[in-house]
C-alpha positions in Angstrom: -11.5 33.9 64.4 -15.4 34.7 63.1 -17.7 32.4 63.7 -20.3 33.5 61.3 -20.3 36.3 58.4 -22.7 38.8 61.0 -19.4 38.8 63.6 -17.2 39.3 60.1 -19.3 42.2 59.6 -20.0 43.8 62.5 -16.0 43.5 63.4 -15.0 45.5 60.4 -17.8 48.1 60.8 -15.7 49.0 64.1 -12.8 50.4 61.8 -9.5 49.2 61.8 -8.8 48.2 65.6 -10.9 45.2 65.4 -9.9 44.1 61.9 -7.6 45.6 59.1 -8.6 45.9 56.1 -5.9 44.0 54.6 -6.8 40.8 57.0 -10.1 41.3 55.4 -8.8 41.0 52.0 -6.7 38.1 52.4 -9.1 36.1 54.2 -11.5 36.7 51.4 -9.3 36.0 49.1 -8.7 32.6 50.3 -12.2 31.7 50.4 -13.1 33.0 47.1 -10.0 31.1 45.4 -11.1 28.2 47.1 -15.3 28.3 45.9 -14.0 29.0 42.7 -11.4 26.0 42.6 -14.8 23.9 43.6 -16.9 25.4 41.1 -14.5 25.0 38.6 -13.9 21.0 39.6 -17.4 20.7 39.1 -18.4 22.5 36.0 -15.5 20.1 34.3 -17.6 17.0 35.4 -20.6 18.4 33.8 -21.4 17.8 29.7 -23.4 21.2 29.1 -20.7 23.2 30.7 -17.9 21.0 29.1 -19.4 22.0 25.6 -20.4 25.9 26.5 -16.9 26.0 27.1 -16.1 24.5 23.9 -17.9 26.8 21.9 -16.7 29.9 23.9 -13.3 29.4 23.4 -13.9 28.8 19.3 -16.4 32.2 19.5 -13.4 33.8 20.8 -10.8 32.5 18.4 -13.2 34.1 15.7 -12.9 37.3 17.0 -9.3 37.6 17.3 -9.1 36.3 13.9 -11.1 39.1 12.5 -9.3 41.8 15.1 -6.3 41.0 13.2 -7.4 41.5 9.6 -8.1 44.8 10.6 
């Protein structure tokens, strides 16, 4: 287990005896899932992003509509 991102680093700089790449990529997975999931909880409790959203999604609703008349 790393204690720190340096160790993280440093570990898979040494080439795959020390740390697979594939361990590298689920472990980062996980974590960025996880600060996403977070981010997401809190942009939902937040007015401004609550109505960016809003008009994203009907900005993109417009421009299917006018993909598909041509």
């Amino acid at each position: 287990m790393f204690v720190n991102r340096d160790e993280l680093e440093r570990a898979f700089a040494q080439g795959e005896g020390v740390l697979h790449p594939g361990d590298l990529k689920g472990a980062v997975t996980t974590v960025v899932v996880a600060m996403l999931e977070k981010l997401s909880e809190d942009m939902k409790g937040d007015a401004e992003c609550a109505k960016a959203s809003k008009t994203l999604k009907t900005i993109a609703k417009r421009v299917m509509k006018s993909k598909m008349k041509k």
